[in-house]
N, C-alpha and C positions, 0 to 999 in steps of 0.2 A: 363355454356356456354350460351351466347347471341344468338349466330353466329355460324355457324360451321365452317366458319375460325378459329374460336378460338380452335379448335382442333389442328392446324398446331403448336400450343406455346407450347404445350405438348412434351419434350425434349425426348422423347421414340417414337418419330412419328416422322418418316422420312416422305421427300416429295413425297418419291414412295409410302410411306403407306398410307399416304393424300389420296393422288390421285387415289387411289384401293375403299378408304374405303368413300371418298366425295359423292357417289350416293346414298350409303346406310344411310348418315347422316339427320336427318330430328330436325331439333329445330323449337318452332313454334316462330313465330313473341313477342318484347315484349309485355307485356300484355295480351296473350293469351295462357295462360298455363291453361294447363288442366290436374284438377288431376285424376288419372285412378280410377276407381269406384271400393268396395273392388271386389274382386274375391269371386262366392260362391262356395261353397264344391266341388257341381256342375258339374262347371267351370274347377275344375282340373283335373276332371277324364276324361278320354275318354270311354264311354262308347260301342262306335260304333265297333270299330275295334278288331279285333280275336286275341289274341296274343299267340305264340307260344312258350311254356314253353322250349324247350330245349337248344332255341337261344335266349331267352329274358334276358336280364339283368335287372340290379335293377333299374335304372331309367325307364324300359319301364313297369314292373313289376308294380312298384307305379304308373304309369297312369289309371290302372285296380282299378277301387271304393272299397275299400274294403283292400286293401293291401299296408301296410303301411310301411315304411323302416325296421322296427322288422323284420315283414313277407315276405318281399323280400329279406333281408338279409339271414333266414334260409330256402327259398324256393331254392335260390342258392344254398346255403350248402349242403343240402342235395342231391341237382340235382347233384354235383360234387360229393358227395360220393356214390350214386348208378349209377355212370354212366349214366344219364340222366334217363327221365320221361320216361315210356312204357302206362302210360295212365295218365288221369287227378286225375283219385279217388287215387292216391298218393300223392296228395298234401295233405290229410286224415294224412297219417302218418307222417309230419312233426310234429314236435314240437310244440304246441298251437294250429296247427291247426283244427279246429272242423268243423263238418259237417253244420254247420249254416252258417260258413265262405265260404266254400269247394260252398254250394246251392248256394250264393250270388251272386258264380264270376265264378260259372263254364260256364257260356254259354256265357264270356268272353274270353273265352281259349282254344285253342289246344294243341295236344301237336305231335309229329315230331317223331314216334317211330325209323325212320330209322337214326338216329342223335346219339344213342344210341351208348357205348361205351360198347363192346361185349370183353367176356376173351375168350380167344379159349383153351376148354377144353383137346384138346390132346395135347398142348405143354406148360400148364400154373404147377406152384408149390402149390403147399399147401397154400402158401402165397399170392401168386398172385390173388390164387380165394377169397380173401378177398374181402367180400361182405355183405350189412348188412343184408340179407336174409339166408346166410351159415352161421354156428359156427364153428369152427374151425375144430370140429368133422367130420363135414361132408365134408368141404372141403379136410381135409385127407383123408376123405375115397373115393373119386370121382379119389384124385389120387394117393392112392394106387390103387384101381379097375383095372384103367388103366395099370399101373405098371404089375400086373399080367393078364389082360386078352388082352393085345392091347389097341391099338389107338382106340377111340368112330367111328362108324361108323351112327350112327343117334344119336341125341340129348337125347333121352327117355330112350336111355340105361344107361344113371346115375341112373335111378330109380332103376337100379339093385344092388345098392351099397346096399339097402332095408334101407337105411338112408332119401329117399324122396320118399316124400309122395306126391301124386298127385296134391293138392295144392300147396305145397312147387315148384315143378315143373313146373308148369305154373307161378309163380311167377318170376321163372328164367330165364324159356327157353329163352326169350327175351335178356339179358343180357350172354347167353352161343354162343355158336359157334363153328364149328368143324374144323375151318382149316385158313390159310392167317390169 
């Protein structure tokens, strides 16, 4: 293009579209083309701004220095199969991800624990508590428990099942729930 009239010859451009998209159009004069200088590494990332793992997709993901379409790809993946991030030192247990990585871009990132995708223990299956912190063993046992003793009336009485272990449990509670 010369001109940006010459946008209008474009048989996919209507004159309404013209006329939306003419203010935003900028060509420079002939003979003054300017080629854009390369981009450095840099230049791509945005280093300034916080991003929030539970609502960040992968293009906002890859703005973050360090994190590349690989590690955006299974940083999602893995977000959708625990039900979202409950802290950042999860991004640890992703796939490749190593604590070198984890140092680099953690004070790049938040993360949104109320965004979290909770099972509610008194009315979920065996199956349903599928989770990758439960084995199926125990997710059976949380609800058989139930099954024989009542509805959970606080979260910590899973540990009665004697299948979680204290750690195991703080790992969870964030993703459990007792009701709605």
């Amino acid at each position: 293009f010369k001109r940006k009239e010459d946008l209008k010859k474009m048989y996919v451009i209507s004159s309404e579209l013209y006329a939306s998209l003419e203010s935003y159009v900028d060509i420079p004069s002939e003979g003054k083309i300017t080629v854009p200088e390369k981009i450095t590494d840099k230049q791509k990332h945005v280093e300034t701004a916080l991003l929030e793992l539970n609502s960040a997709d992968s293009v906002q993901l890859t703005s973050v220095k360090g994190i590349g379409p690989f590690f955006a790809k299974n940083i999602i993946k893995y977000k959708n199969i625990l039900g979202g991030y409950s802290s950042k030192e999860q991004l640890m247990e992703v796939w490749k991800f190593d604590k070198e990585k984890y140092e680099a871009i953690e004070k790049y990132i938040t993360v949104d624990a109320s965004k979290i995708q909770q099972i509610n223990i008194n009315n979920c299956t065996a199956k349903e508590l599928k989770h990758p912190y439960l084995t199926w063993k125990i997710a059976n046992g949380i609800v058989n428990y139930r099954a024989k003793h009542g509805n959970f009336t606080a979260l910590e009485q899973i540990k009665k099942t004697d299948l979680i272990t204290e750690e195991l449990f703080l790992k969870m509670a964030p993703y459990l729930k007792l009701g709605n």
